[in-house]
C-alpha positions in Angstrom: -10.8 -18.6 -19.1 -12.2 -16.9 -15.6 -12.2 -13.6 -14.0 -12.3 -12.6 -10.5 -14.8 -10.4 -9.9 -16.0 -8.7 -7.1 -19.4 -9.4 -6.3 -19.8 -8.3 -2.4 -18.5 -6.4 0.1 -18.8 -5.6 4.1 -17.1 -4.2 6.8 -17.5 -4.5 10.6 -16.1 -2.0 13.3 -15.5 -2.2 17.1 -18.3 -0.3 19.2 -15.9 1.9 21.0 -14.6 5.2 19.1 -11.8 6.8 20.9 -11.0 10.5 19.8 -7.6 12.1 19.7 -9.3 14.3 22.2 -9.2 11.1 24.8 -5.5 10.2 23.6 -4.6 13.6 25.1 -5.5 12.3 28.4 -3.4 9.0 28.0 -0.3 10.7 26.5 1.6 13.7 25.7 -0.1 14.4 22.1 -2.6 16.5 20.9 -5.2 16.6 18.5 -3.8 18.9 16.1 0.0 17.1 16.4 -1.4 14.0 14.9 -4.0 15.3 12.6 -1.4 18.1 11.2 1.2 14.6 10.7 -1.1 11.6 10.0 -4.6 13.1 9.0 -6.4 10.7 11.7 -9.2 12.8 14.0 -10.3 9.2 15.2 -10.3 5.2 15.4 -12.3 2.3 16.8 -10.6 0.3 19.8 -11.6 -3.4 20.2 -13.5 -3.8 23.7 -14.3 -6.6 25.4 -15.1 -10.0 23.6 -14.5 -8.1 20.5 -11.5 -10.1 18.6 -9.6 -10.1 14.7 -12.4 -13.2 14.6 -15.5 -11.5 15.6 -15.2 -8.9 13.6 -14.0 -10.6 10.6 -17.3 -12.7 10.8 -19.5 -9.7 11.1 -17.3 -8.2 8.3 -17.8 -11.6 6.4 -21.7 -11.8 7.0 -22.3 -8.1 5.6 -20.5 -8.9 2.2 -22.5 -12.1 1.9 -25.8 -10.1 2.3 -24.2 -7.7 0.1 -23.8 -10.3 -2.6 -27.4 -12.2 -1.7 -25.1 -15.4 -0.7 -24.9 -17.6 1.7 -22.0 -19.7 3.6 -22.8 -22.5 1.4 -21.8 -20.5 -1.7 -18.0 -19.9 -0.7 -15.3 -22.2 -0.8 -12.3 -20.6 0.3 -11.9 -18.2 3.0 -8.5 -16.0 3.5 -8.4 -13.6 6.1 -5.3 -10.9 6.0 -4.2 -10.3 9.5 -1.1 -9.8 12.0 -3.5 -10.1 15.3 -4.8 -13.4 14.9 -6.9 -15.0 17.9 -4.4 -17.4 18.5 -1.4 -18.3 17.6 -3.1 -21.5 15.9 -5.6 -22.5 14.5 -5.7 -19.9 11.7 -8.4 -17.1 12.3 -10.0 -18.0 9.3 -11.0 -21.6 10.5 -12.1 -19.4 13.6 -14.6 -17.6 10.8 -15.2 -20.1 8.9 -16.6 -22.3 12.4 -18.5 -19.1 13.1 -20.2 -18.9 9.6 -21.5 -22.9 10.2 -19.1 -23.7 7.3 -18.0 -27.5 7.4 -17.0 -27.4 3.7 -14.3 -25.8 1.3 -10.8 -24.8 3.4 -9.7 -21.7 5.1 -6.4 -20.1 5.5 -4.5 -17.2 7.3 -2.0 -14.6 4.9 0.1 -12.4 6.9 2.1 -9.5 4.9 0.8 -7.1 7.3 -0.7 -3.9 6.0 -0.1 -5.3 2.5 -1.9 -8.4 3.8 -5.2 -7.5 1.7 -3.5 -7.1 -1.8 -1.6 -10.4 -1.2 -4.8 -12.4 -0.4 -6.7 -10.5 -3.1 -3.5 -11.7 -5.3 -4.0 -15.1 -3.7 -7.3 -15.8 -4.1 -7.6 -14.5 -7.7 -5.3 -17.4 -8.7 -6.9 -19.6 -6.8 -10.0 -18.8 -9.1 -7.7 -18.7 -12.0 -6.6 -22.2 -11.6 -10.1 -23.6 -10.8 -9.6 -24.6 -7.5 -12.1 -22.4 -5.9 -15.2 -20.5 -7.7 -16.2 -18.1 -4.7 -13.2 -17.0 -2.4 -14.7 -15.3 1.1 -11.0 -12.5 1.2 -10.9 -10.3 4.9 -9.2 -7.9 5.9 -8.9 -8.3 10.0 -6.9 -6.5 13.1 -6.8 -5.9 16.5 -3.6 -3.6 16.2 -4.6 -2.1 19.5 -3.8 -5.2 21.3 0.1 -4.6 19.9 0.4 -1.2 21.2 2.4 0.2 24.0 0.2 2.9 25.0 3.3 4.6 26.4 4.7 5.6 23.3 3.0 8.4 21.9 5.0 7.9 18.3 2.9 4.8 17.5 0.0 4.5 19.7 -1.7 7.4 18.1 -1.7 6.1 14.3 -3.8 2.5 15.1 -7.3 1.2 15.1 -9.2 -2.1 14.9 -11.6 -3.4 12.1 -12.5 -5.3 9.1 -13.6 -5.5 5.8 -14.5 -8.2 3.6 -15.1 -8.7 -0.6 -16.0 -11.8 -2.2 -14.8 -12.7 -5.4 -16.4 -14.8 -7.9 -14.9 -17.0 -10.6 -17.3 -15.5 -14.4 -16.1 -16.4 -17.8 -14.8 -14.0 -19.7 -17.2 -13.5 -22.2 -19.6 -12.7 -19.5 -17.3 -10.8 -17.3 -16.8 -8.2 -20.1 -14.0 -6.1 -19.0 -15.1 -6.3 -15.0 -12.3 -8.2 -12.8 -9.0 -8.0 -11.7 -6.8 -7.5 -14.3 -3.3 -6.8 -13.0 -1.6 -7.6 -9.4 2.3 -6.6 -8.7 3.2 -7.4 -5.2 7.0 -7.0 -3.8 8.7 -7.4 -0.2 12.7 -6.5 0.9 13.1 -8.1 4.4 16.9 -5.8 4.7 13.9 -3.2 5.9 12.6 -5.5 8.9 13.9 -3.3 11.6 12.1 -0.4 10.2 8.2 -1.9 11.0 8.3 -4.5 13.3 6.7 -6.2 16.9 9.6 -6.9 19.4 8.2 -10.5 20.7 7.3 -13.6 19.0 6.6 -17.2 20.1 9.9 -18.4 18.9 12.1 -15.4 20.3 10.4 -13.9 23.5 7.6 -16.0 24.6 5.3 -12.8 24.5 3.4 -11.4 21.8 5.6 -8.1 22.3 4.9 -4.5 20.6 4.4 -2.6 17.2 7.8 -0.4 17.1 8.5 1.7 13.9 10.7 4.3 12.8 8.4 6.3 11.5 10.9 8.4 9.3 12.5 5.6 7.4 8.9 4.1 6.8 7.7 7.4 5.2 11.1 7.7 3.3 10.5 5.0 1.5 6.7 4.8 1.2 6.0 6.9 -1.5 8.7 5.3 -4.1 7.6 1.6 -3.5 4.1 2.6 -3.6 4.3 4.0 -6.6 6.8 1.4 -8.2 4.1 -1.2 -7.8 1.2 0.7 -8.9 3.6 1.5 -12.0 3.9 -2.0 -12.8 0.0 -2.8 -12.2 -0.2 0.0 -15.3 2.4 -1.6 -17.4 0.6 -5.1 -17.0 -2.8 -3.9 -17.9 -1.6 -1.3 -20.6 -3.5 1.3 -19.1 -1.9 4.6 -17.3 -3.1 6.8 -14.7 -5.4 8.9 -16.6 -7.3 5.6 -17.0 -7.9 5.6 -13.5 -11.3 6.1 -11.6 -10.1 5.6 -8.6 -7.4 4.8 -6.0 -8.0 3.2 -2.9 -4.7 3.3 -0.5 -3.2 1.4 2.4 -4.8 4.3 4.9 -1.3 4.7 7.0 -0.8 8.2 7.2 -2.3 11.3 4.9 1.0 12.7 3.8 2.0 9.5 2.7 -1.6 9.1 0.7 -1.3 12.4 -1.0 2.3 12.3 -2.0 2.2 8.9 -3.9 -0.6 10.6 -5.6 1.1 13.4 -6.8 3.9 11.3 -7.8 1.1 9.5 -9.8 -0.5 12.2 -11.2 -3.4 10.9 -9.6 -6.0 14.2 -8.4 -7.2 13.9 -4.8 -10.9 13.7 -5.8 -10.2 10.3 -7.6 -8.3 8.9 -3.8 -10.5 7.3 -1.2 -9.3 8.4 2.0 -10.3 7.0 5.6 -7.6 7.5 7.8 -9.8 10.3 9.6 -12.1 8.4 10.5 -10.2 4.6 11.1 -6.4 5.4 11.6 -4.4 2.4 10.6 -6.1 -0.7 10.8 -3.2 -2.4 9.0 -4.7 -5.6 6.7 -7.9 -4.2 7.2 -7.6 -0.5 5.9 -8.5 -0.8 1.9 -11.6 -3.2 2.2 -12.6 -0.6 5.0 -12.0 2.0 2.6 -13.2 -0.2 -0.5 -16.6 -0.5 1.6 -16.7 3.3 2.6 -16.6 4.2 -1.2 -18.8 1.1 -2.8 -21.4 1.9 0.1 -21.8 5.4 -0.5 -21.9 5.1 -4.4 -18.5 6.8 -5.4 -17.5 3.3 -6.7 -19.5 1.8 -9.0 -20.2 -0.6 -11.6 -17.5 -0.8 -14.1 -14.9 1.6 -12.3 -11.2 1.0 -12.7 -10.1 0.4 -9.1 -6.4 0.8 -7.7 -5.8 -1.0 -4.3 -1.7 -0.3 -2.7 -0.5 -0.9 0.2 2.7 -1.0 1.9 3.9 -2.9 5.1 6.4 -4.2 7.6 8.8 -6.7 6.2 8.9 -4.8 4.2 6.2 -5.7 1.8 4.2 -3.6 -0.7 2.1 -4.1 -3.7 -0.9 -3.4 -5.8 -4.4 -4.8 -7.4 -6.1 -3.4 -10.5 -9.2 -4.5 -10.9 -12.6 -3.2 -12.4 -15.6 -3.0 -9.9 
């Protein structure tokens, strides 16, 4: 038997930081309207030649170094996103072309802010089943490009970014208790209206824009969150108290600490990095999972809770230990 563990991370952000200061000059918001509803006091906007590709490599590169690997040492690559560079190939050939990678296989998941948790989910099977012994999983968006920056309800709560983890296939026995160790994910597309882009190749020809009703989404939030992370606890036997920490979906601050409290879950065990990121969809947790792990609040043998909740719907959640 195999575990997949985490043994490298990274993350990689656009160069341009845009304030909710600067919003204030593009729409009718204000800084403390969406930090008093959302948390966010800022997030990176994608510039020119900057793409869900580019920075998914850069992301990619930094958990390599991270782990003291190279290209050569990964075999699968599954990038998590809803802005790919094209519509085909998948953006993770795109990476795995930019990493000099001629070997292994590479594949695009899109469940969109749950996308992470499902390729985590994906890839630790993958490892389970012996197909692949070092999976290369990102987390990459340029959820900028799907915003109309005419509608101050959305284009507030959005940035661009990636993060990336590699997970390695150890025996048990050397593993010890370190891995992931439970994964719940769920979707309910009767919600699709809720979270969704209004253009498509097969509908409008155009790649459309992000439209949400923001009350619904919260409505429901906090109960599916918590109904996944639930079932992570049941599966592994464990319960929140066993928890070191909990790194969210990073949507929305409100949303964050009220699945917490449900939880039981204190603050101080929650990384939070909506402040500094907004929503970056797919690419929000291994941010957040490389904020934490890079400043030493995540270590070594920590019991790790990733959720995250999406359009589709789709929600779900990882337990793992670091």
């Amino acid at each position: 038997m195999t575990r997949s563990v985490v043994c490298g991370f990274g993350k990689a952000l656009p160069r341009r930081v845009v304030t909710n200061e600067e919003l204030q000059k593009l729409v009718d918001t204000s800084d403390s309207w969406i930090q008093q509803r959302t948390g966010i006091k800022q997030r990176y906007i994608a510039g020119e030649g900057e793409t869900t590709a580019s920075l998914g490599e850069a992301a990619a590169r930094a958990a390599l170094a991270n782990a003291g690997l190279s290209p050569d040492d990964i075999d699968l690559i599954v990038v998590a996103t809803s802005t790919p560079d094209n519509t085909f190939p998948a953006t993770a050939v795109n990476i795995q072309h930019r990493l000099g990678m001629n070997h292994g296989f590479a594949f695009d998941m899109q469940a969109v802010c749950s996308g992470f948790v499902y390729a985590v989910t994906t890839a630790d099977n993958f490892i389970r089943a012996g197909r692949a012994k070092r999976v290369l999983v990102i987390g990459a968006e340029t959820f900028s490009r799907l915003l109309d920056w005419t509608d101050r309800t959305t284009c507030v709560l959005f940035g661009d970014g990636a993060g990336a983890i590699i997970l390695e296939a150890v025996d048990d026995a050397a593993a010890g208790d370190r891995g992931i160790i439970a994964a719940s994910l769920r979707s309910d597309g009767a919600h699709c209206e809720k979270l969704y882009v209004d253009g498509g190749v097969s509908t409008t020809g155009d790649i459309g824009h992000l439209r949400m009703q923001g009350r619904e989404v919260f409505k429901h939030a906090v109960g599916m969150i918590t109904d996944v992370i639930v079932a992570a606890f049941d599966e592994a036997g464990i319960t929140a108290d066993d928890l070191d920490w909990l790194v969210p979906h990073q949507a929305n601050r409100r949303i964050i600490e009220g699945s917490a409290k449900k939880l039981g879950i204190p603050m101080e065990k929650v990384v939070v990095t909506v402040d500094q990121h907004a929503n970056t969809s797919a690419a929000s947790i291994p941010l957040a999972l490389a904020a934490a792990a890079g400043d030493g609040r995540i270590k070594r043998g920590d019991t790790v809770m990733l959720e995250a909740m999406g359009g589709g719907f789709t929600w779900g959640a990882v337990l793992l230990r670091w």
